[in-house]
Every structure is written in C-alpha cells, then in structure tokens.
C-alpha positions as MATLAB code, in Angstrom:
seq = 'XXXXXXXXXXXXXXXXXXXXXXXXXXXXXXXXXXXXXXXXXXXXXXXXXXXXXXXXXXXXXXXXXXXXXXXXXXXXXXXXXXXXXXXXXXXXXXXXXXXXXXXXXXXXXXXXXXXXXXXXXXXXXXXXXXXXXXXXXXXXXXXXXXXXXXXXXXXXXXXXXXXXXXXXXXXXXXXXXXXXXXXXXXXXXXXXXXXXXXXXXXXXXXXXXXXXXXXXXXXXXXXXXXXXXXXXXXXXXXXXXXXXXXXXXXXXXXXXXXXXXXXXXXXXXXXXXXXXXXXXXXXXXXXXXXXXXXXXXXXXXXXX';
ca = [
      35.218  -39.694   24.560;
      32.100  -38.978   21.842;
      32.563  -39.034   19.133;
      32.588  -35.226   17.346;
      31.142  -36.105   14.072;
      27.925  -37.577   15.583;
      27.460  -34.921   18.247;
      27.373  -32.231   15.091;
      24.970  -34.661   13.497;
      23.052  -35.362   16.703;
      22.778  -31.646   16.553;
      21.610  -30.655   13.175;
      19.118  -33.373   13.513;
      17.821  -31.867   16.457;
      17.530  -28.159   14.821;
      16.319  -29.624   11.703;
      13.234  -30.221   13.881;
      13.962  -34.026   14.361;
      13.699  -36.058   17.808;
      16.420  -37.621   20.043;
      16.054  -38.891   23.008;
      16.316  -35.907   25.006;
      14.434  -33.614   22.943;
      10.642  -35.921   23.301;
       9.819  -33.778   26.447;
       7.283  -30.729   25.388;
       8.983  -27.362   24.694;
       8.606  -24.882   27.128;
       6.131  -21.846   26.313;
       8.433  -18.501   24.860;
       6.271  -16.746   26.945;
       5.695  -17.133   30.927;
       2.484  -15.321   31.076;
      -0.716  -16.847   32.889;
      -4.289  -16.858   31.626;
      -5.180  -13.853   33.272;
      -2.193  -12.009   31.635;
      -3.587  -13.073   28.543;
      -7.165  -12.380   29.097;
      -6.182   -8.852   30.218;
      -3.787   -8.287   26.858;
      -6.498   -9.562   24.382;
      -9.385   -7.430   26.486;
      -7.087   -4.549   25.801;
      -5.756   -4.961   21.737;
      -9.586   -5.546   21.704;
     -11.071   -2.285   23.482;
      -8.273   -0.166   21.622;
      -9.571   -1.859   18.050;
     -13.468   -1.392   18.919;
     -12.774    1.897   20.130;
     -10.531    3.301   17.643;
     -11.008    0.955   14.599;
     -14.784   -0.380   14.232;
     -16.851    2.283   16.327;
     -15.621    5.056   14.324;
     -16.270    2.773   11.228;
     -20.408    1.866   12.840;
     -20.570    5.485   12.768;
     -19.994    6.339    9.188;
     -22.509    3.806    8.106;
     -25.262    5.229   11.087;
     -24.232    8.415   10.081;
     -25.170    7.783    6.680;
     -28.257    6.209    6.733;
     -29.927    8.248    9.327;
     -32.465   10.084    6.713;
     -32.811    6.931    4.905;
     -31.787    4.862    2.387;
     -33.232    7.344   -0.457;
     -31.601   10.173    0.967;
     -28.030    8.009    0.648;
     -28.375    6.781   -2.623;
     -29.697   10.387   -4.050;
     -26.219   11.694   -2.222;
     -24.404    9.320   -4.149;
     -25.788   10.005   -7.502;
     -25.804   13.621   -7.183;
     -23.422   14.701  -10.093;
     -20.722   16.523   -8.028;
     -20.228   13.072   -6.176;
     -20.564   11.361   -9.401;
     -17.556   13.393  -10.504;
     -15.717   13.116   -7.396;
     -15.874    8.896   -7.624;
     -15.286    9.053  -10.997;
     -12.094   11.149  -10.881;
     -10.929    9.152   -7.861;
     -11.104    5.868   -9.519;
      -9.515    7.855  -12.662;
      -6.393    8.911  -10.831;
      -6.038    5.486   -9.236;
      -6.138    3.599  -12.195;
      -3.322    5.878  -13.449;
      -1.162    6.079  -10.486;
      -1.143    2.342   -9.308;
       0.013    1.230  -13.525;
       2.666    3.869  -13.086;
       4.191    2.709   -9.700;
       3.547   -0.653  -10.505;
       6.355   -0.476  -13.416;
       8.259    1.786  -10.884;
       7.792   -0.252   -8.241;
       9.221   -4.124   -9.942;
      12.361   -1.650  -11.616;
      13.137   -0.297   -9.017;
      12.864   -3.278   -6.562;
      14.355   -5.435   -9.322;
      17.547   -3.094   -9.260;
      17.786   -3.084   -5.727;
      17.598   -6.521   -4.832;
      19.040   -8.009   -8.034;
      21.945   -6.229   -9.149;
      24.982   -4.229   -7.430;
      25.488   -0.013   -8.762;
      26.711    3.294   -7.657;
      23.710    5.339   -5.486;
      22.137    2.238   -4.834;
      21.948    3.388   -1.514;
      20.424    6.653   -2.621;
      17.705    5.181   -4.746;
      16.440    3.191   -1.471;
      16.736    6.238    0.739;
      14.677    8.232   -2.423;
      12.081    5.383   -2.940;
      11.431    6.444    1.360;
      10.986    9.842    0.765;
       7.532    9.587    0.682;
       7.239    8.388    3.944;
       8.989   11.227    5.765;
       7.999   14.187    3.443;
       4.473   15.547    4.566;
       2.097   14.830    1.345;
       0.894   18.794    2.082;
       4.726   19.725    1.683;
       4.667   17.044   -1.216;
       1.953   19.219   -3.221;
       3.470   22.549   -2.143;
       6.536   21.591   -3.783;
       4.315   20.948   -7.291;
       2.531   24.498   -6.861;
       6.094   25.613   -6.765;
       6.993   23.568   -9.811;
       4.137   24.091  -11.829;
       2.110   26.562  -10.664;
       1.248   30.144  -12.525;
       4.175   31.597  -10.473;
       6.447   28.496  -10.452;
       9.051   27.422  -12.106;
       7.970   26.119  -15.355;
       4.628   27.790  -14.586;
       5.653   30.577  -17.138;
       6.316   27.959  -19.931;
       3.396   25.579  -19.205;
       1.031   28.515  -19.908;
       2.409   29.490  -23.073;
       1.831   26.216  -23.736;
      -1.788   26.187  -22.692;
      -0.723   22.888  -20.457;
      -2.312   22.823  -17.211;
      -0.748   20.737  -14.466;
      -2.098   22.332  -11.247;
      -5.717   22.381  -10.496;
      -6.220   19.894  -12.775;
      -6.267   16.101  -13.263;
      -2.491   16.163  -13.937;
      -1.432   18.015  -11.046;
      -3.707   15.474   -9.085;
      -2.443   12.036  -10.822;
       1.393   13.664  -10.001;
       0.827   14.337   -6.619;
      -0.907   10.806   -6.191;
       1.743    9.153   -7.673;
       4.395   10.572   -5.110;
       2.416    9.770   -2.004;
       1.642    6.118   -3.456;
       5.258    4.937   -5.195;
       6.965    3.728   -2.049;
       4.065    1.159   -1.327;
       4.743   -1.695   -4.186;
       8.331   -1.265   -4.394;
       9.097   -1.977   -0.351;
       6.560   -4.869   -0.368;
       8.986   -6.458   -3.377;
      12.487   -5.369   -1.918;
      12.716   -7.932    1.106;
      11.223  -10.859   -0.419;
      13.089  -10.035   -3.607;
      16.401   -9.672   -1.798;
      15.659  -12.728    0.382;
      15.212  -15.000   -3.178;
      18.817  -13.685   -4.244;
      19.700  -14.768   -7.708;
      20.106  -17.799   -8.147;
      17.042  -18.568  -10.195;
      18.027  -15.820  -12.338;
      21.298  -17.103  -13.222;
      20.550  -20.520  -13.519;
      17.846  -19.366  -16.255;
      20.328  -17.265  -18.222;
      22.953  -20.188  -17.966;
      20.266  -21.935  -19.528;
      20.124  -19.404  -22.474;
      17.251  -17.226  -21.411;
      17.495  -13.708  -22.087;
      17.274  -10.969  -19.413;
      13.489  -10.308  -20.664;
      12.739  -13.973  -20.175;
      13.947  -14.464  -16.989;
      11.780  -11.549  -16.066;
       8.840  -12.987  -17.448;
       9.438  -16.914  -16.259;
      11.468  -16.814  -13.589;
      11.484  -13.320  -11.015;
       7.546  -12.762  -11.966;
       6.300  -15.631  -10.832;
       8.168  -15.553   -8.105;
       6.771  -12.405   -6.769;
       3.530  -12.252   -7.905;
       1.333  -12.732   -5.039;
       3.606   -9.872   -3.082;
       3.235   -7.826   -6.134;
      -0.589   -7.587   -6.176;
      -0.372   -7.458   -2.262;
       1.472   -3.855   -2.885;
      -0.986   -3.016   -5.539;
      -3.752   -3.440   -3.052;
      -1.996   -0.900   -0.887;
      -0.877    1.596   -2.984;
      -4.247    1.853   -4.535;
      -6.216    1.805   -1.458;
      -3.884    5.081   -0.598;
      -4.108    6.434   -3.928;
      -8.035    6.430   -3.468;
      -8.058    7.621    0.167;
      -5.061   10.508   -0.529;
      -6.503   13.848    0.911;
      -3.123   16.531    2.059;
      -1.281   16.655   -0.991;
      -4.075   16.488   -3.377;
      -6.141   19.059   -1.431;
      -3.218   21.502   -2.480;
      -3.054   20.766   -5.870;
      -6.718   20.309   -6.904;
      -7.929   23.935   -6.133;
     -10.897   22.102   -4.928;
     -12.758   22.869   -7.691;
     -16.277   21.496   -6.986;
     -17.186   18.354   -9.910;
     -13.833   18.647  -11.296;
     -10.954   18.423   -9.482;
     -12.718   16.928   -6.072;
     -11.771   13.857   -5.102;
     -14.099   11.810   -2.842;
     -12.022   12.727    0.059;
     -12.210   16.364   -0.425;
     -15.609   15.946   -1.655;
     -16.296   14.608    1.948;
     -14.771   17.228    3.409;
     -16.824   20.223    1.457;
     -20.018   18.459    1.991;
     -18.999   18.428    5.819;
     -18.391   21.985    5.815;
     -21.581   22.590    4.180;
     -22.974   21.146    6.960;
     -24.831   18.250    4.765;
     -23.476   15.828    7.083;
     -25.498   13.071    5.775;
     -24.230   13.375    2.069;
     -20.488   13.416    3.437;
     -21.394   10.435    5.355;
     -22.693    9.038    2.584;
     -19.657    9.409    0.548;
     -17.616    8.265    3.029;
     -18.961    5.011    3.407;
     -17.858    4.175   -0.456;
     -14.660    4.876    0.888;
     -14.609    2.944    3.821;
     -16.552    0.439    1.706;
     -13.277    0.242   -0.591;
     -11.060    0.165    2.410;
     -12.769   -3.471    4.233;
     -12.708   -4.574    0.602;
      -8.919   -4.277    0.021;
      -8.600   -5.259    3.990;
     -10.472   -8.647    2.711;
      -8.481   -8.987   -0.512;
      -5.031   -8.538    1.871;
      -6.473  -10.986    4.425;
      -7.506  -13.963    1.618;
      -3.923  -12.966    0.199;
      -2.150  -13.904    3.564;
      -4.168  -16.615    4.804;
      -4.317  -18.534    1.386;
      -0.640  -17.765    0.188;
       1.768  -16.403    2.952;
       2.953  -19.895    3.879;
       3.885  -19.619   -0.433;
       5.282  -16.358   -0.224;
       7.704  -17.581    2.797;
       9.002  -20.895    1.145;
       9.068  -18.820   -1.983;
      11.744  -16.485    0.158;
      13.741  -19.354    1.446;
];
C-alpha cells in the first residue's frame, strides 16, 4: 500500500509547479477553441475597438485641424479656453490631493483594522458609482444654493459655493473619491497585516509603519488610482455642468467649454479643445500601461 506521507508530498510538489513522472506530458490548452475561433474573436474585440474607441478618437484630431494648424492653436489660446484649461487643471490639482488622503484613510481602515459601520463606509466610498453625478450636483444646489439649505447663511456670509470654483472642486471631489480608495482596498486587504505588526513589535510607531512599511507597499497602486481619479476629475462634465452656472471664462471647464463652443456652432474650436482632452486621456492611458507592464508582476508578489 503507498505510502500517505509521500503521496501528499508527491502532490504538493506537483502543485508547487514541480515535475514527476507523470506530469512531463504538455498541459492541455484551458480553452478548446481552433484558429479560426480565434481569428474570428480577435477580428471582432478589434472592429468593436476601431469602431468605437480609435475612429471616434481620428475624428477629434481631423476635426480639429481641418482649417489648419493656425486656426487650432488661435482656438486654444483664445482667453475663454485659456480659462477653461486653467480652471480644469485648478480643480484637479485640488480634488486628486484631497481624495488621495481620503483615499489611503479610508482604504487603510478598511483593510487594516476591524470597527462598527465598516460595512457602511465601503458601501458609502461606492456611492459615487451608483448616484448620477447630475443628481450628485443637484443635491449641492440644494445644499448650497441661494434657496438651499445653508444658502441663506452662506450669503450673509458673502461665501459663494455654487457657481463658483468651490461648488466645482466639491462636486469634483464626489464624482472622483471612489477611484484611489478601491484601487488600494484589494491589494491592501490581500497584504493583511503582518508587516504592520511585525514593525510595531519591532518598536515602530503607528506613523512609522505608515511611512516604512504600508507606503511602500502600495505605492505603485496608489499612483495607479491617482492616474484615474485625475483623468476623471479633468474629463467630469454632469455634475459640474450643474454647479458651474456655465459661466463663460470662469466657471467653464474644458468639457463644458467644448460643449458651448459646439453649440455655437464653432465646431472647429470645440474640436480643438477636445483634443487637449483626449490628448490627456492617451497620456494617462500610457502612464497606466508603463505602470502595468513594468510593475504588475511587483504589485502581485507584493499581494501574496
């Protein structure tokens, strides 16, 4: 009869990704599919991304260098555009700071530690995902606005929240919080704590371990949900179109600057803006791309 102890050990080997005797033949394929199956898969995830993805992205660029490349640059240094990038690169380097400490807190609490409405703050930190960001800046009008709740208060105070930079940084800040602290949360959870405590049985303090310890270990997943959030705090339109007022070289971002140019009918200057933006979109889809391909395999042993 074998003997149980080297069966198990046989078998561990074997998962472990070691050889045996009967484990040197080839594995089979997870998949059964032929070459034509393939061909026919990858002819169609291509189609759907020229068709949907990069066409509509050769347009804007077409689009906005059909009267020349005078007639694009003079579009993008008109002052109302000039306000409209500068207010969107503004609110983005507020919002992404801001949900950048929310973000590590709150994924730090989640994954690290055990409290009451734990739950809650996980099903909060998703709110953003299921709440329309039109509904999101509706609910600010009715916070802040003339008629809202602390509207009455805020203009004795001569504070203005909505149609005006605040109003817009608030509203960007709720469509954009969920994206740095659910990039942190799995991996986090995933590491555990045993770093952590082995660091504070070595006499680090709480602050230290922080610093030397979780840090490090999440830092390349922590600028991978900065890259998000801000390319979504730059390309927000619904709930910052309801706060703004629209208020033409002052409260237009470039995506509602792009969409009063196109009303206008000056299709080539909203073009023209909208290239910067899909400009700043392939650059944070390059920056996510060198990110994966130069340290996912990190990230995952980092996990493990």
């Amino acid at each position: 009869m074998p003997d149980a102890g080297a069966i198990l050990q046989q078998n561990a080997h074997v998962a472990g990704g070691g050889t045996t005797a009967g484990t040197t033949r080839r594995r089979a394929p997870v998949t059964g599919e032929g070459p034509v199956a393939r061909a026919v898969l990858i002819g169609v995830a291509i189609a759907f991304l020229s068709l949907f993805l990069l066409l509509p992205l050769v347009v804007v660029f077409v689009e906005a260098l059909r009267a020349g490349v005078g007639a694009y640059v003079a579009a993008l240094t008109e002052p109302d555009a000039v306000a409209a990038i500068q207010l969107t690169l503004m609110v983005a380097a507020i919002a992404v700071p801001l949900n950048l400490v929310f973000g590590v807190a709150a994924a730090w609490a989640v994954a690290k530690f055990e409290f009451p409405g734990k739950s809650f703050l996980v099903s909060l930190i998703d709110l953003p995902f299921s709440v329309s960001p039109v509904v999101a800046g509706l609910v600010y009008v009715l916070l802040f606005g003339a008629q809202g709740l602390f509207g009455g208060w805020l203009r004795d105070h001569g504070v203005e929240i909505i149609f005006a930079v605040p109003g817009i940084v608030l509203a960007t800040v709720f469509v954009t919080f969920p994206f740095i602290a659910r990039e942190l949360i799995p991996l986090m959870e995933e590491q555990g704590t045993g770093d952590e405590e082995v660091a504070m049985t070595l006499g680090a303090s709480g602050l230290q371990t922080f610093w030397r310890v979780t840090l490090p270990n999440i830092r390349f997943a922590l600028l991978y949900g900065v890259l998000l959030c801000n390319a979504r705090a730059m390309g927000e339109f619904g709930a910052v179109a309801v706060v703004s007022g629209k208020i033409r070289g002052y409260t237009t971002t470039m995506p509602l600057h792009v969409e009063i140019l196109y009303n206008e009918y000056n299709s080539v200057a909203a073009f023209a803006v909208a290239s910067v933006l899909a400009l700043l979109a392939l650059v944070t889809l390059v920056a996510k791309v060198f990110l994966e391909s130069r340290y996912g395999d990190e990230i995952a042993a980092r996990s493990h």
